[in-house]
C-alpha positions as CSV (number, residue, x, y, z in Angstrom):
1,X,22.4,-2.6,1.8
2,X,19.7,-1.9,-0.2
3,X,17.2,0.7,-0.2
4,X,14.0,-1.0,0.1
5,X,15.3,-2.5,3.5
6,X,15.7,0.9,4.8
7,X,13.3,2.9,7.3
8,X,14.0,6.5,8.2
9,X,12.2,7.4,12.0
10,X,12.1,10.2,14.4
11,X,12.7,9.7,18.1
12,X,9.5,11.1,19.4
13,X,10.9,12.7,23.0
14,X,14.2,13.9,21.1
15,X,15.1,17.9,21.7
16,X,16.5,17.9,18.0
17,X,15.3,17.1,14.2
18,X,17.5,14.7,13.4
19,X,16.2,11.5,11.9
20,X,17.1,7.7,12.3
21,X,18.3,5.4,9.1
22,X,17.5,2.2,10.7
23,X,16.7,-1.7,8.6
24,X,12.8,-2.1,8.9
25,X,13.2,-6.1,9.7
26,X,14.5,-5.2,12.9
27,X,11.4,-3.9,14.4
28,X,9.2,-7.2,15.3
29,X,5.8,-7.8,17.0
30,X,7.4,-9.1,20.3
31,X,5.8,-8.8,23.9
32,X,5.7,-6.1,25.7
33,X,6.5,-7.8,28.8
34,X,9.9,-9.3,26.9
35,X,11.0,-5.6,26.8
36,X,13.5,-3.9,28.1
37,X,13.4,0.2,29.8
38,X,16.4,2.9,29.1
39,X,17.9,1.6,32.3
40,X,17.8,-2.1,30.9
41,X,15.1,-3.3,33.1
42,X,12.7,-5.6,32.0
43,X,9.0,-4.6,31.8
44,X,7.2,-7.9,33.0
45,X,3.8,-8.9,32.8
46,X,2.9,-6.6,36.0
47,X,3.9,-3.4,34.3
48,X,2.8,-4.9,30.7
49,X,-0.9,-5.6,32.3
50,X,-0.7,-8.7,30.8
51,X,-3.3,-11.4,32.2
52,X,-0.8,-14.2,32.9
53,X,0.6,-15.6,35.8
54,X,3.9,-13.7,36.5
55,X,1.1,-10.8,36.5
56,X,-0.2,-10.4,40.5
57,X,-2.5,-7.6,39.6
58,X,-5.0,-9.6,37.8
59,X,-7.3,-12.9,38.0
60,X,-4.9,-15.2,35.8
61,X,-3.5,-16.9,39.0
62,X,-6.9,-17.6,40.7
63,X,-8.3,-18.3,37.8
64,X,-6.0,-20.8,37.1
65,X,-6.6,-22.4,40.6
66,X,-10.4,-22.4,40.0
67,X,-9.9,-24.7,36.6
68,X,-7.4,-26.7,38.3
69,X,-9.4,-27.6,41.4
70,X,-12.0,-28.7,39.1
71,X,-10.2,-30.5,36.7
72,X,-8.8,-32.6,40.0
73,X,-12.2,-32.7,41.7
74,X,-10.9,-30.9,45.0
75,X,-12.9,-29.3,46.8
76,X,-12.3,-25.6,47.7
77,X,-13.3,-22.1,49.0
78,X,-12.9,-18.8,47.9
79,X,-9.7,-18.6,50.1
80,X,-7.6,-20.6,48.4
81,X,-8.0,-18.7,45.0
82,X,-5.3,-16.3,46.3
83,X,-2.1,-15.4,45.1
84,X,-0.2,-17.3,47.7
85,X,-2.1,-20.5,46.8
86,X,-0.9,-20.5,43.3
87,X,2.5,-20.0,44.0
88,X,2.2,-23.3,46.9
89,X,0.8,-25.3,44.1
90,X,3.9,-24.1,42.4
91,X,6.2,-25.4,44.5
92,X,4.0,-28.7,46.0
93,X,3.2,-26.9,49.2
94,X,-0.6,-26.4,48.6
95,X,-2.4,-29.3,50.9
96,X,-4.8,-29.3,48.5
97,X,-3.2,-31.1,46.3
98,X,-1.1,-33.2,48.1
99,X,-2.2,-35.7,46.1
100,X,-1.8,-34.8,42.9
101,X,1.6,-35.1,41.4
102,X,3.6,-32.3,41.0
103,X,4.3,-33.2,36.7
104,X,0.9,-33.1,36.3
105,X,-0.2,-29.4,38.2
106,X,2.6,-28.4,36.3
107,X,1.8,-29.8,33.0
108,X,-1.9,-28.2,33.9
109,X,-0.4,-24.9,34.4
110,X,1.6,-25.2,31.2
111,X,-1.2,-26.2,29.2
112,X,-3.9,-23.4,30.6
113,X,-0.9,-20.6,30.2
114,X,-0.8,-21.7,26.7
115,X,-4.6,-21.6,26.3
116,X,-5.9,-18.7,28.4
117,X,-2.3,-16.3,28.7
118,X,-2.5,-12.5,26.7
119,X,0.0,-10.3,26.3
120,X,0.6,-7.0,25.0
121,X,2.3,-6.5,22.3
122,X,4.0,-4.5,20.3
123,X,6.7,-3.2,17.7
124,X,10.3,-3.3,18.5
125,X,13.7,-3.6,18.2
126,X,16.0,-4.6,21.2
127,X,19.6,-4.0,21.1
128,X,23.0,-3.8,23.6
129,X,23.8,-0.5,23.9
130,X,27.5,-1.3,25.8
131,X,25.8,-1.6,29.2
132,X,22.4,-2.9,29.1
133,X,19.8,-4.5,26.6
134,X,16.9,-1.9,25.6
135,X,13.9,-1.9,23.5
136,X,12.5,1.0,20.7
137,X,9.7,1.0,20.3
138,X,8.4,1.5,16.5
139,X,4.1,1.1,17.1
140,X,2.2,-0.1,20.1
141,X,-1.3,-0.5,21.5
142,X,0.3,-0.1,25.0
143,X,1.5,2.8,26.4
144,X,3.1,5.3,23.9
145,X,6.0,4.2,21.3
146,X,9.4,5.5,21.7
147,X,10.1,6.7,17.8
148,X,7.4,6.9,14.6
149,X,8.3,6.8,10.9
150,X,8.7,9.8,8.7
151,X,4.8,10.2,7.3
152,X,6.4,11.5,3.8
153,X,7.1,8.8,1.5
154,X,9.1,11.3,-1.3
155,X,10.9,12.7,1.7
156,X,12.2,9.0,3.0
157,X,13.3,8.0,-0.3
158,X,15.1,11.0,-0.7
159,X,17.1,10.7,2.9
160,X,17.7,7.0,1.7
161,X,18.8,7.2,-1.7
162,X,21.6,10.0,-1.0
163,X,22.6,8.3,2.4
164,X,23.6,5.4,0.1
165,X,25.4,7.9,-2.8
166,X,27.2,8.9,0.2
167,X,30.8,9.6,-0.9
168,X,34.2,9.6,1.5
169,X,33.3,10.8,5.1
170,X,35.2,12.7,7.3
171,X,35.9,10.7,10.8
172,X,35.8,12.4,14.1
173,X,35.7,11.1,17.7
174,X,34.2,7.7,17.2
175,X,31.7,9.1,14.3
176,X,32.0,9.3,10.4
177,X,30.1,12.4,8.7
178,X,29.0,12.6,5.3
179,X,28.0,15.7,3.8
180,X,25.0,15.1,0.9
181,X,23.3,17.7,-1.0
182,X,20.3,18.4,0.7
183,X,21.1,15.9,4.4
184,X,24.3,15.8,5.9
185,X,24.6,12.1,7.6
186,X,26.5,10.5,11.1
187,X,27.6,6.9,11.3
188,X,28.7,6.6,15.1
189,X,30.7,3.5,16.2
190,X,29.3,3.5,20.2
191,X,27.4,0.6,20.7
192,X,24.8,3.2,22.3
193,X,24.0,4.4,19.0
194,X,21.6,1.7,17.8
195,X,20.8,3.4,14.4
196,X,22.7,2.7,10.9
197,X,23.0,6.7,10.5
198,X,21.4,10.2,11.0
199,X,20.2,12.8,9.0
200,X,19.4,16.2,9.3
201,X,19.1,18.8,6.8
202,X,21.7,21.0,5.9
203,X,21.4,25.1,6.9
204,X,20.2,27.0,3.6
């Protein structure tokens, strides 16, 4: 492990001032929607606000119909831009387009999801915590982020580089602790524990 693959963050909501060793190449710009909560449900599009089909709050769905009508030459009204109406052309159940094959509405809706989809996205790492996947969040335009890095660049260096000169820790319980000079550092071995180690600075 070297040092310039190490990150050191704080978990913004925590009650304490302990800080996070974590690898920076695990946070990624993924979707937000691809995410998962602290209960390991999955965000979706709907609670993302992504304009895409799997979102039923916005136009993506009618205004997919509208292009595909067109592209066809069907005729139609304003009634069957609705929700229901995409999902029937879905499945081959809209009469409209009985007559269209079903491989090609769905290569259509493949190709405008490709072309016209946006999600959110963001920075983050998902992991198995024992029970459940769940997502950190490192930086986001969405919503707010779950942790942020350290702002202090001499400070981070300094957590890093005597986390690594770490000498023989003392195990407890499912956790290894290290005592530095100025940190002392935690290793835990629950899979809940998503972080390489802790930190927190030792009482004066």
């Amino acid at each position: 492990m070297n040092a310039n693959e190490l990150i050191v963050v704080k978990e913004k909501f925590s009650d304490t001032d302990e800080l996070l060793i974590v690898k920076e190449s695990w946070f990624e710009t993924a979707k937000v929607c691809d995410s998962y909560d602290r209960y390991g449900q999955k965000c979706g599009c709907y609670n993302a606000g992504c304009y895409a089909l799997d979102n039923s709050g916005c136009s993506a769905s009618s205004d997919m119909l509208e292009c595909l009508y067109k592209h066809f030459d069907i005729e139609y009204s304003e009634d069957n831009l609705d929700y229901d109406h995409f999902e029937s052309a879905q499945n081959g159940e809209n009469e409209l387009l009985e007559n269209i094959s079903q491989e090609d509405i769905n290569s259509f809706i493949e190709n405008w999801q490709e072309e016209n989809e946006n999600h959110s996205e963001h920075e983050a790492y998902t992991y198995w915590d024992g029970h459940n996947h769940r997502t950190v969040v490192l930086s986001t335009e969405f919503g707010e982020s779950d942790l942020e890095r350290i702002n202090d660049d001499e400070e981070e260096n300094e957590i890093i580089e005597e986390y690594l000169d770490r000498e023989d820790g003392e195990q407890n319980a499912g956790y290894t602790f290290y005592k530095g000079k100025k940190y002392n550092f935690s290793e835990s071995a629950f899979q809940e524990s998503w972080a390489i180690a802790s930190a927190s600075l030792k009482d004066e």
